[in-house]
C-alpha positions in Angstrom: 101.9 127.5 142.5 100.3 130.2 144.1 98.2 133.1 143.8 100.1 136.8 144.0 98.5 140.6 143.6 100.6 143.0 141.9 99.8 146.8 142.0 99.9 148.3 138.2 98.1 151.7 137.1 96.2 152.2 140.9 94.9 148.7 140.5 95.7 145.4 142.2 95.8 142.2 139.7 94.9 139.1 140.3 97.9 136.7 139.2 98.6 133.0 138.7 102.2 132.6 139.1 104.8 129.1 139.4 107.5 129.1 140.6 110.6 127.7 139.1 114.5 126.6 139.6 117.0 127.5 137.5 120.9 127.3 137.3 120.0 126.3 141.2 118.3 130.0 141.7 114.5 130.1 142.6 112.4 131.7 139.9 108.8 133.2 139.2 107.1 133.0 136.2 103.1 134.0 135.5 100.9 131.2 134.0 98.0 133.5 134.0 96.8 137.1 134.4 92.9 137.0 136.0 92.1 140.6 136.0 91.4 143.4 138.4 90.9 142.7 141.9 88.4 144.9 142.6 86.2 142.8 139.9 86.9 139.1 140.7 86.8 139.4 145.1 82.8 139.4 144.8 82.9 136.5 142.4 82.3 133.5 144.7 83.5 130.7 141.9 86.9 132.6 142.1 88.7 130.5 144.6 87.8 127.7 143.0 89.2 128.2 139.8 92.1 129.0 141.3 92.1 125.6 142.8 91.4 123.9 140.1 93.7 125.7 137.7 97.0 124.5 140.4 95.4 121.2 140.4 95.9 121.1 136.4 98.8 122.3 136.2 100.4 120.4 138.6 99.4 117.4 136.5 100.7 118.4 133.2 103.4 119.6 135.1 106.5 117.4 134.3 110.3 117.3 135.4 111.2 117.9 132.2 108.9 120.9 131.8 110.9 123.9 130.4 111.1 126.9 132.2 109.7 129.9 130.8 111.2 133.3 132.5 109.1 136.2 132.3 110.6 139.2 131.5 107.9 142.1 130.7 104.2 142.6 130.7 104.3 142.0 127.0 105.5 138.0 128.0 102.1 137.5 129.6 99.4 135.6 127.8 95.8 137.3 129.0 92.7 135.3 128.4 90.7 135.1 125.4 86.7 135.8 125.9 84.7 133.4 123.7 81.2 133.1 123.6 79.4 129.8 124.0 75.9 131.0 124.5 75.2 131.3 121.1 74.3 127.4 121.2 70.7 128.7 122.1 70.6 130.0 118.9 71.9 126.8 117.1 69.6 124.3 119.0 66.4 126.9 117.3 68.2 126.4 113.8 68.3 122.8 114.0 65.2 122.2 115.2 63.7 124.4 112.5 65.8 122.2 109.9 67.4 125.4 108.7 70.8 123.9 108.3 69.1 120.9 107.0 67.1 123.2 103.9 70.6 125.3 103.2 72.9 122.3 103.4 70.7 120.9 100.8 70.4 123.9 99.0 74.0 124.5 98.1 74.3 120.8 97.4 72.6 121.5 94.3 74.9 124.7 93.5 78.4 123.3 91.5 80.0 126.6 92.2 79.3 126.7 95.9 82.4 125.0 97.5 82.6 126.4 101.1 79.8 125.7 104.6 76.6 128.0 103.2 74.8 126.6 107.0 78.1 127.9 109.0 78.3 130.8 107.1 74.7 131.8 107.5 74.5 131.1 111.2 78.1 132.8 111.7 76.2 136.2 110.3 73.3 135.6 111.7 74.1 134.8 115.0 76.4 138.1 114.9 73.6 139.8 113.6 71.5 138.7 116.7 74.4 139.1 119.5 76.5 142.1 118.5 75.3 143.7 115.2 78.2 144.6 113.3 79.1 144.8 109.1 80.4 141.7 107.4 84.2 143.1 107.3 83.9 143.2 111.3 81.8 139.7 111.4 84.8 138.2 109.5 87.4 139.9 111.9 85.6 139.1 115.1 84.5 135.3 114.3 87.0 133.5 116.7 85.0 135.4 119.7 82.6 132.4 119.4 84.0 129.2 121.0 84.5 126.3 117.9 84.1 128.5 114.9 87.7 127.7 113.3 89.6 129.8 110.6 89.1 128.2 108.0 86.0 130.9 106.9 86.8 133.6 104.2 85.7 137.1 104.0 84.6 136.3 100.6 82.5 133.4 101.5 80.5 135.9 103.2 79.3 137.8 100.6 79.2 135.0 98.0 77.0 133.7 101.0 74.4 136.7 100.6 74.0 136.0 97.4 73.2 132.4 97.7 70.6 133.3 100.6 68.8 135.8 98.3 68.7 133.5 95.3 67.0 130.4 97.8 64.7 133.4 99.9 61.5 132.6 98.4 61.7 128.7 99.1 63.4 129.1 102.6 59.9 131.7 103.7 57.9 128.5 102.7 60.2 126.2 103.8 60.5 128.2 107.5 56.3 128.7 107.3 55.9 124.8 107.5 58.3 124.1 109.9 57.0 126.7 112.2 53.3 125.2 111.6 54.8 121.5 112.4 56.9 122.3 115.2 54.8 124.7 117.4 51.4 123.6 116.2 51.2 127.1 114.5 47.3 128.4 113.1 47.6 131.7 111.2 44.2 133.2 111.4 45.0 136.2 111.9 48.1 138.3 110.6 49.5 141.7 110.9 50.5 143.8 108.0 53.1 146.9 108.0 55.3 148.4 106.2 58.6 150.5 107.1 61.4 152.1 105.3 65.1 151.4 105.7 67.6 154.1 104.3 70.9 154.1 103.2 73.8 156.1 103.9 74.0 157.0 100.0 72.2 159.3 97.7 72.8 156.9 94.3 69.2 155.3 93.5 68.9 152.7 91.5 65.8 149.8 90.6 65.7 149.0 94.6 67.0 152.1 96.4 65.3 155.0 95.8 64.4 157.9 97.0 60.5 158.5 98.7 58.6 159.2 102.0 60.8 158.4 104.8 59.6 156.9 108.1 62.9 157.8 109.7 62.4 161.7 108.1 65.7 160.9 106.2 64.7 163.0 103.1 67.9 162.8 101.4 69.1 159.4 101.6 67.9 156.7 99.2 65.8 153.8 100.7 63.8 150.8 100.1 60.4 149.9 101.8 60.1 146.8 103.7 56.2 145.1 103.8 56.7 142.8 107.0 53.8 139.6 108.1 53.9 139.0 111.7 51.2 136.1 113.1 49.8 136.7 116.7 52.5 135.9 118.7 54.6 138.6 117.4 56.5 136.0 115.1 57.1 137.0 111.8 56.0 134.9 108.7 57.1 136.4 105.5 58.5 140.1 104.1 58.7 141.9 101.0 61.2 144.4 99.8 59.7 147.6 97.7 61.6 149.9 95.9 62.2 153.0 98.3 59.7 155.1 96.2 56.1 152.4 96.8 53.9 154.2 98.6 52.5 151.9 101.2 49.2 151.1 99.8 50.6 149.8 96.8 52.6 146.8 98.7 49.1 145.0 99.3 48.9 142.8 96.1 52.4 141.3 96.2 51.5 140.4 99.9 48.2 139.0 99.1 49.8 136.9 96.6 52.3 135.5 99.0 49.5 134.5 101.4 47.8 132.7 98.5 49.6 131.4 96.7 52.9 130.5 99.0 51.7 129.6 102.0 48.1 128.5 101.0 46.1 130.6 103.5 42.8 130.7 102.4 41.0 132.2 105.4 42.6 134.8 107.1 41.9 138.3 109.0 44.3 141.1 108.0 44.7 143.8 110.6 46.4 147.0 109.3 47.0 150.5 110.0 44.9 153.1 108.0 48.2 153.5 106.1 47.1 150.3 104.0 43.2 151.5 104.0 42.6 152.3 100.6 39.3 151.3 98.8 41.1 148.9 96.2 43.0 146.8 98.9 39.5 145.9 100.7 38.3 145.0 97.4 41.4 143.1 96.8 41.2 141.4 100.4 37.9 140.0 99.9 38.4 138.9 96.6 41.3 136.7 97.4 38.8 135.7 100.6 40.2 137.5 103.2 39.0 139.5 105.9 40.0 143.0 107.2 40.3 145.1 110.2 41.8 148.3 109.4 42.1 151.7 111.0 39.9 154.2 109.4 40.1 158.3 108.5 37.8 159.4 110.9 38.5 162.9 109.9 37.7 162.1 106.0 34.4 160.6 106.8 31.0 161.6 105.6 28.7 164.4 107.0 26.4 161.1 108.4 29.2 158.9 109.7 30.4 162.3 111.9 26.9 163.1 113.2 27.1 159.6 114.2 30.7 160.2 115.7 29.3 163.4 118.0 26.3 162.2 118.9 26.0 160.5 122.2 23.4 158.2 121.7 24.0 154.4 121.1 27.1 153.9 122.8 28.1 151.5 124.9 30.8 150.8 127.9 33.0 148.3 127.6 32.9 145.4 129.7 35.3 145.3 132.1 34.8 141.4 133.1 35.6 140.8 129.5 38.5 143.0 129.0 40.8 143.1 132.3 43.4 145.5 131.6 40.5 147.9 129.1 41.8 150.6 131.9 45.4 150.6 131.0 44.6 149.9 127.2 41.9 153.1 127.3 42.0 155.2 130.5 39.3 155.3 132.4 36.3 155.8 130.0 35.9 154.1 127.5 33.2 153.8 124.7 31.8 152.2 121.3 28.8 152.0 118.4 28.9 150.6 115.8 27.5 150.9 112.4 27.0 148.8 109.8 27.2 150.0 106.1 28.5 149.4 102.3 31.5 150.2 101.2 31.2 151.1 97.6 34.6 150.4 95.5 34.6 150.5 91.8 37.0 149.1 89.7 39.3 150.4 86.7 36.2 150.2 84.0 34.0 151.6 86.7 32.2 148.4 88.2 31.1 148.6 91.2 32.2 146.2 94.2 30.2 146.8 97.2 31.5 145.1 101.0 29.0 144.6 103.7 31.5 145.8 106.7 31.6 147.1 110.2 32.2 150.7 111.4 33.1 150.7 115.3 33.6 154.5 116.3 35.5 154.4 119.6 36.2 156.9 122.0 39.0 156.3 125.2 40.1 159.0 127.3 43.4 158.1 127.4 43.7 158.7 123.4 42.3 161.7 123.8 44.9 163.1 126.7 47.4 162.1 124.2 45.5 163.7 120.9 45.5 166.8 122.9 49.2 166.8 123.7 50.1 165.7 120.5 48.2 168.8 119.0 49.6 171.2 121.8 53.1 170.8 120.6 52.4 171.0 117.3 51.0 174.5 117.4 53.8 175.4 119.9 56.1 174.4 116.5 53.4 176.3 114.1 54.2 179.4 116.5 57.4 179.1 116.1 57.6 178.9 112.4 56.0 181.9 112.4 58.3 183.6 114.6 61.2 182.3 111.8 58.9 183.0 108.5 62.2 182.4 106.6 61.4 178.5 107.4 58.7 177.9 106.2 59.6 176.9 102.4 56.5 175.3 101.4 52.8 174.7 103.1 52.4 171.1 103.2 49.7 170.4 105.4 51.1 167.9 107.4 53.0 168.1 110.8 53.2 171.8 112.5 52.3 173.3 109.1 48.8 172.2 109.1 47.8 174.9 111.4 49.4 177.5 109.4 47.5 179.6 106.2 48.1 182.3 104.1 46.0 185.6 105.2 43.6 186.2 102.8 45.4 188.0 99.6 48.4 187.9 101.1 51.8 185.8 101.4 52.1 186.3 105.3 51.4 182.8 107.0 49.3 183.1 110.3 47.6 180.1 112.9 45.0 178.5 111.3 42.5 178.6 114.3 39.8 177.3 112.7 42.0 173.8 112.3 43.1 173.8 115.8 39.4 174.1 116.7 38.2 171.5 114.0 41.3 168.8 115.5 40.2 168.8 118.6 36.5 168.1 118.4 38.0 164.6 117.4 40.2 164.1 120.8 39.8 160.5 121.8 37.9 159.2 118.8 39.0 156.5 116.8 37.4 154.3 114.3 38.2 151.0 112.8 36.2 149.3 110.5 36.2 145.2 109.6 34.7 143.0 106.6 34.4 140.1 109.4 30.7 141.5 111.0 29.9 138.3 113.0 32.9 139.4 114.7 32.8 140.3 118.5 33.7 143.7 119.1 35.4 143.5 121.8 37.6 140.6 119.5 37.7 143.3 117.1 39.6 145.7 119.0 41.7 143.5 121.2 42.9 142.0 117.0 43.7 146.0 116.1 45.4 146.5 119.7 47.7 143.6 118.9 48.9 145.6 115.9 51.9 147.2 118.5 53.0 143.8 118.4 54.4 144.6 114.3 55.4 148.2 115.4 57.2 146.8 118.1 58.9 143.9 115.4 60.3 147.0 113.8 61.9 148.5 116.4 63.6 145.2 117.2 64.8 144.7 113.6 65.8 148.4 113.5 67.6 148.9 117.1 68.4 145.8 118.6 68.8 143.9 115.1 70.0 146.4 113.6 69.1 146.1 109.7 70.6 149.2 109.7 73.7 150.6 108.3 73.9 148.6 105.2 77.1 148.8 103.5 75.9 146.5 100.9 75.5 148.1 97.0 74.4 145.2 94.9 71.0 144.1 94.8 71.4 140.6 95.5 73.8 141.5 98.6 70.9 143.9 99.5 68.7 141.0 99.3 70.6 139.1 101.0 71.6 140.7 103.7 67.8 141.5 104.6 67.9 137.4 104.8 70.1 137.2 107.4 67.6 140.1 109.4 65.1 137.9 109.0 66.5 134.7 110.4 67.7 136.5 112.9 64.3 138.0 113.6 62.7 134.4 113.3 65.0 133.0 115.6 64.7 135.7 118.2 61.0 135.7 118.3 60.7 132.0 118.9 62.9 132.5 121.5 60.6 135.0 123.1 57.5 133.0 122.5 59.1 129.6 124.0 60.3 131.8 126.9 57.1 133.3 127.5 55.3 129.7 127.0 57.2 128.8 130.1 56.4 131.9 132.4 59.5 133.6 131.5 59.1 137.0 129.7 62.2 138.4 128.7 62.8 141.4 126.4 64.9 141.1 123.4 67.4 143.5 124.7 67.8 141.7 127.9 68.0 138.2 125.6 70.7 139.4 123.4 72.4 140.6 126.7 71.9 137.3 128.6 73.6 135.4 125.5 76.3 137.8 125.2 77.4 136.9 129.1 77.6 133.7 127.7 81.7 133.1 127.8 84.6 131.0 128.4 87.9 132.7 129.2 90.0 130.7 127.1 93.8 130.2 128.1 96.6 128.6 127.4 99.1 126.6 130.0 101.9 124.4 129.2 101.3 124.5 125.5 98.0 123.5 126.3 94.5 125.3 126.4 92.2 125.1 129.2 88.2 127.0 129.7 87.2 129.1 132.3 83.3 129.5 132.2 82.2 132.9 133.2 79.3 132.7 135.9 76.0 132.7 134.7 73.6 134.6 136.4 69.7 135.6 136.2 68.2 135.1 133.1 70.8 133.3 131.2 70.3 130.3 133.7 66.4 130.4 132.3 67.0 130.8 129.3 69.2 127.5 129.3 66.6 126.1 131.9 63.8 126.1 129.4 65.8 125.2 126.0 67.0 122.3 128.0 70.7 122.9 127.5 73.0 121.7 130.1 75.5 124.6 130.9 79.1 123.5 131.0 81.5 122.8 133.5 83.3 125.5 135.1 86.3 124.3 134.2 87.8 122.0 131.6 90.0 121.5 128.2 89.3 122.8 125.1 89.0 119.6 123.8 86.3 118.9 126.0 85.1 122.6 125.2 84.3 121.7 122.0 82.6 118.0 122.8 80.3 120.2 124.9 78.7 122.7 122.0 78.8 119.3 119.9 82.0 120.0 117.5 84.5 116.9 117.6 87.8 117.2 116.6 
């Protein structure tokens, strides 16, 4: 047995080849095609699968042995890529019991006949490596090392409807578990919400159509109310129909908090989207306390002469807030003001909050209010230069800085807007129900908010929730499920990681896992492993889960001892 190059297509391959007697002429045959030499010469381990492969084969190598004569390209057997790396994944699901909670689950379901746990992970796992549909999922789930065949396509969508009829129980369940197993305190969440659209224009109770966040005006969508805790893990969600307005999300959340997870004192840091009079009042009635971004530009003709007038701020301190320079340039400043926030109710009683106003000014915010306004009256200008399309004066985006001339239909630049915008470069306000707050705790809790802006980007690009090819509600529902464990499971991931010293992106996660592989081939009737190096950040990622990588080379039998799957 010996090694032999062959030139094909302006490459050289790297072949396996035996030879072989037969009718007393010497014969070649090839056992196994490596790839490109170009590719595998910088591979150090390369030589010594060679090795080891010979050594193999020379043992299951008998006299009897028939001969196999190759006789075109289409005779030779490449490798098969599997991925094993997913077991990172699985050792997160076990330890958060969620095989344990589904197994038992379906258990109590008479119709559900088929593995709900190996289903679930099968999607979600595909969901969190290479995010494809369900069809594809089905297609593609031999690439990972010991799932057998015996899944149906159907089982995964009977699956998503099993996961959305259990959601409710499996958030509390998962809310526990996290508590228990990383000694979890939740005093302090963050509350957003998105929207996810469809590649459809038929609305129905869920999809609808409403304001997009993706500006996809005529496709249907729903609204997704996400709970992330401090470390950027998330804790519960709620789906909306796609025409809730984000305000009107808060009391389904607040309910959640109270009465599922039994949270009773808790600080809820929104964006001003959620800043509306009745959710404060609802906040503090169910306990709660706030720290939400407020309309500066909305306020009162005493809260603004407060705004512009220099006296009583103060400089943050440095000592106390290392990175305050990369967080708010290099000046920096605050006041506060304390005052009542007046709220009445439906039969006009009045509900009155003792709260914080802290009016903040950074440089940095106000470098990028001024660029952010520059381009928008570059795109004012050049609606004007194209009147034709401007079809209606909403004042938001470019077209707030246009106006209709006095008695007249010709649109012009609003000046006096432009002028009125920018006296508010580099203020910001935020305001808080929780006054024996520190400040500089205040803002660092409202700075913290990117980590929920960043939770949706993950979900959204490297999760991708989106395209969903799912109609049915409960599919719908179900498929947002599997986003979530996925989420869950990729966020703990991150926050063990970065317990140990290691920060590692998601992106660069999902592509650490996905390097993950065993070239899987088959000599003599019988199928060997051939684990692909692992390099960088794959090694600490097993390093700090504690998994024991496996051997470089050995059977498929012992393949599947390794990622725990006897056969």
């Amino acid at each position: 047995m010996f090694v032999k190059i062959t030139n094909a297509g302006g490459y050289q391959y790297v072949r396996l080849v035996e030879n072989y007697r037969e009718n007393g002429k010497v014969k070649q045959r090839v056992l196994f095609n490596f790839g490109r030499l170009d590719i595998l010469k910088d591979d150090p381990a390369f030589k010594n699968i060679v090795k080891k492969l010979s050594d193999i084969v020379a043992e299951t190598t008998t006299e009897n042995a028939k001969a196999v004569t190759i006789e075109s390209e289409e005779d030779i057997l490449d490798a098969v890529v599997k991925n094993w790396g997913y077991i990172v994944y699985r050792k997160l699901w076990q330890e958060l019991e969620i095989d344990k909670f589904l197994k038992g689950k379906a258990a109590k379901e008479r119709k559900i006949k088929f593995d709900v746990d190996k289903v679930s992970f099968l999607m979600t796992i595909q969901r969190l490596i290479e995010p494809m549909s369900k069809l594809r999922t089905y297609h593609q789930r031999s690439k990972y090392f010991g799932f057998e065949e015996d899944i149906d396509l159907n089982q995964l969508y009977r699956c998503l409807d099993f996961l959305d009829s259990v959601k409710e129980d499996l958030e509390t369940y998962l809310y526990q578990r996290n508590k228990d197993l990383f000694k979890m305190v939740v005093d302090v969440v963050f509350y957003d919400v998105t929207t996810i659209y469809f590649e459809s224009c038929r609305a129905d109770e869920l999809k609808n159509f409403g304001f997009s966040k993706d500006n996809k005006v005529n496709e249907v969508q729903v609204v997704l109310g996400l709970l992330v805790d401090k470390e950027g893990r998330p804790i519960g969600y709620e789906l909306f129909p796609g025409n809730t307005i984000d305000s009107k999300t808060m009391v389904k959340i607040l309910r959640k908090l109270k009465e599922k997870f039994s949270i009773d004192k808790i600080i809820i840091v929104a964006d001003k989207g959620l800043n509306s009079r009745i959710n404060l009042k609802m906040i503090k009635e169910a306990g709660y306390d706030y720290i939400v971004a407020s309309r500066l530009k909305n306020a009162s003709k005493e809260i603004l002469d407060e705004v512009f007038n220099e006296e009583g701020y103060k400089r943050l301190d440095g000592k106390r807030c290392l990175n305050a320079e990369e967080i708010y340039g290099d000046e920096f400043k605050y006041k506060v003001l304390e005052r009542t926030n007046i709220v009445k109710d439906e039969e006009g009683k009045e509900f009155k909050i003792e709260e914080n106003l802290i009016i903040t000014y950074s440089s940095k915010r106000a470098k990028k209010d001024k660029e952010d306004r520059e381009r928008l009256v570059r795109k004012a200008k050049e609606l004007l230069e194209n009147k034709g399309s401007i079809t209606a004066l909403e004042k938001k985006g470019a077209r707030k800085y246009l106006k209709k001339k006095s008695k007249s239909e010709e649109y012009v630049l609003d000046e006096e807007a432009i002028k009125r915008d920018e006296k508010f470069d580099g203020y910001y306000a935020i305001q808080t129900s929780k006054k024996d707050m520190d400040v500089e705790e205040v803002l660092g809790a409202y700075h913290d908010l990117w980590k929920i802006e960043q939770s949706f980007r993950v979900m959204k690009s490297c999760l991708e929730v989106r395209p969903i090819y799912h109609f049915t509600e409960s599919r719908i529902k179900g498929h947002f499920v599997i986003c979530f464990l996925a989420f869950l499971l990729q966020r703990t991931l991150e926050y063990i990681l970065r317990r140990k010293g290691k920060g590692i992106s998601s992106e660069r996660i999902m592509e650490a896992i996905y390097s993950m592989n065993f070239f899987e081939i088959e000599i003599k009737g019988k199928k060997y492993l051939i684990k692909q190096k692992i390099e960088g950040e794959a090694g600490d990622i097993l390093n700090v889960m504690k998994i024991k990588g496996p051997k470089n080379f050995m059977t498929y039998e012992e393949g599947l001892e390794f990622i725990g799957i006897s056969k």
